[in-house]
C-alpha positions as CSV (number, residue, x, y, z in Angstrom):
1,X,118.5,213.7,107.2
2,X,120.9,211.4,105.7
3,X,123.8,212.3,108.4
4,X,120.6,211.8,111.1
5,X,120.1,208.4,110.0
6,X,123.8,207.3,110.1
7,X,124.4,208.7,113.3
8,X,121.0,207.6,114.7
9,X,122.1,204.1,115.7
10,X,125.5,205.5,117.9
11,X,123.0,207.1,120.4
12,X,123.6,210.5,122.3
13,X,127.4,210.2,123.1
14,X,128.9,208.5,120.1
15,X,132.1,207.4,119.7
16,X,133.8,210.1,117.4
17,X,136.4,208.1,116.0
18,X,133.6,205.4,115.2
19,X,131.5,208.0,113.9
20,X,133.9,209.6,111.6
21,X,134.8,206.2,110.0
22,X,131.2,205.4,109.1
23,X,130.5,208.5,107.7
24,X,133.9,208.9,105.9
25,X,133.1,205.4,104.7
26,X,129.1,206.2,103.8
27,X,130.3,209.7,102.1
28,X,133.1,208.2,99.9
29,X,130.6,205.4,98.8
30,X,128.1,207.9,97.8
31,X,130.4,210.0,95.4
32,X,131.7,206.6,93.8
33,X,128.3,205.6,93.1
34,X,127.5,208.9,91.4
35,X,130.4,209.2,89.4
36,X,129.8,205.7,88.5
37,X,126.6,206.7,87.5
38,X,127.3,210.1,85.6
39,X,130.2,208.3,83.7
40,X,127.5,205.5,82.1
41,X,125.7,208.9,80.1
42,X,127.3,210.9,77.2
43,X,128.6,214.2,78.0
44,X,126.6,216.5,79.8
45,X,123.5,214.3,79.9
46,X,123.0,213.6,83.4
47,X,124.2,215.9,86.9
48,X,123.7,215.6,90.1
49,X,122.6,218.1,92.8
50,X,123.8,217.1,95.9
51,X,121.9,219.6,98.9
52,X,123.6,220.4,102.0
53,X,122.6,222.6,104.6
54,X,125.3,224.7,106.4
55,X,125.1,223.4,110.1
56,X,129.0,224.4,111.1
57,X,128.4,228.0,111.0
58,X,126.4,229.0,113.7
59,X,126.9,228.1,117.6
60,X,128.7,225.3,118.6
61,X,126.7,222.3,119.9
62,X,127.0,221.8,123.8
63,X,126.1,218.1,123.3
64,X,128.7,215.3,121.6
65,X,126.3,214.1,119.1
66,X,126.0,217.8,117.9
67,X,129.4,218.7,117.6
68,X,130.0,215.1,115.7
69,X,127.1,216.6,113.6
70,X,128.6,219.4,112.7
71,X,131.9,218.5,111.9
72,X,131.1,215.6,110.1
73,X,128.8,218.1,108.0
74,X,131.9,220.6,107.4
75,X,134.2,217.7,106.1
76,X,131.6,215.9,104.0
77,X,130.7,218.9,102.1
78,X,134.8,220.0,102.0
79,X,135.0,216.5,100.6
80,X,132.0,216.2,98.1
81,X,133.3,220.2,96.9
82,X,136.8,219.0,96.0
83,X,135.2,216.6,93.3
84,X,132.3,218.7,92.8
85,X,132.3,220.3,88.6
86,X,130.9,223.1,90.5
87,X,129.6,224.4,94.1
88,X,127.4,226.9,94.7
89,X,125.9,228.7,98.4
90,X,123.0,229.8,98.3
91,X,121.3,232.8,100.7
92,X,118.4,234.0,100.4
93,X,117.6,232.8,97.3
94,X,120.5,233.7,95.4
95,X,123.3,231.7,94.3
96,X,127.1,232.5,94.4
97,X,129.4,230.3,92.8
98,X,132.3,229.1,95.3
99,X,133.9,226.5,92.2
């Protein structure tokens, strides 16, 4: 939902290079804010879950803003892993630890 509403405003054939700045931008903000926020607790007092569903796996979209979409999906989640503590997928219910 939150890639929806960034990409929202660029209409049906956005501008990829535009695109990917924004989010880049939107997604770096984010993790600054929550390290920001994590670092004002003790040790271990407050995490965050960050929930991403896995949209790059399947078909490739036929349309621009899907394929946008989808990689923009992949990279955020390649970025938020690499300064993830940890990173789990989960199927069906069960959970297997990636980091």
């Amino acid at each position: 939902l939150w890639f929806t509403n960034l990409l929202a405003p660029f209409g049906d054939e956005p501008d990829r290079e535009s695109a990917m700045k924004l989010v880049g931008m939107e997604c770096r903000g984010l993790l600054d804010a929550v390290e920001k926020w994590e670092a004002g607790a003790p040790e271990g007092e407050r995490q965050t879950l960050i929930v991403s569903n896995l949209v790059e796996t399947g078909l490739i979209s036929p349309w621009p803003l899907g394929r946008i979409f989808q990689d923009l999906a992949g990279l955020t989640q390649q970025l938020f892993a690499s300064r993830a503590g940890g990173v789990y997928l989960m199927t069906a219910g069960l959970a297997q630890k990636l980091k």
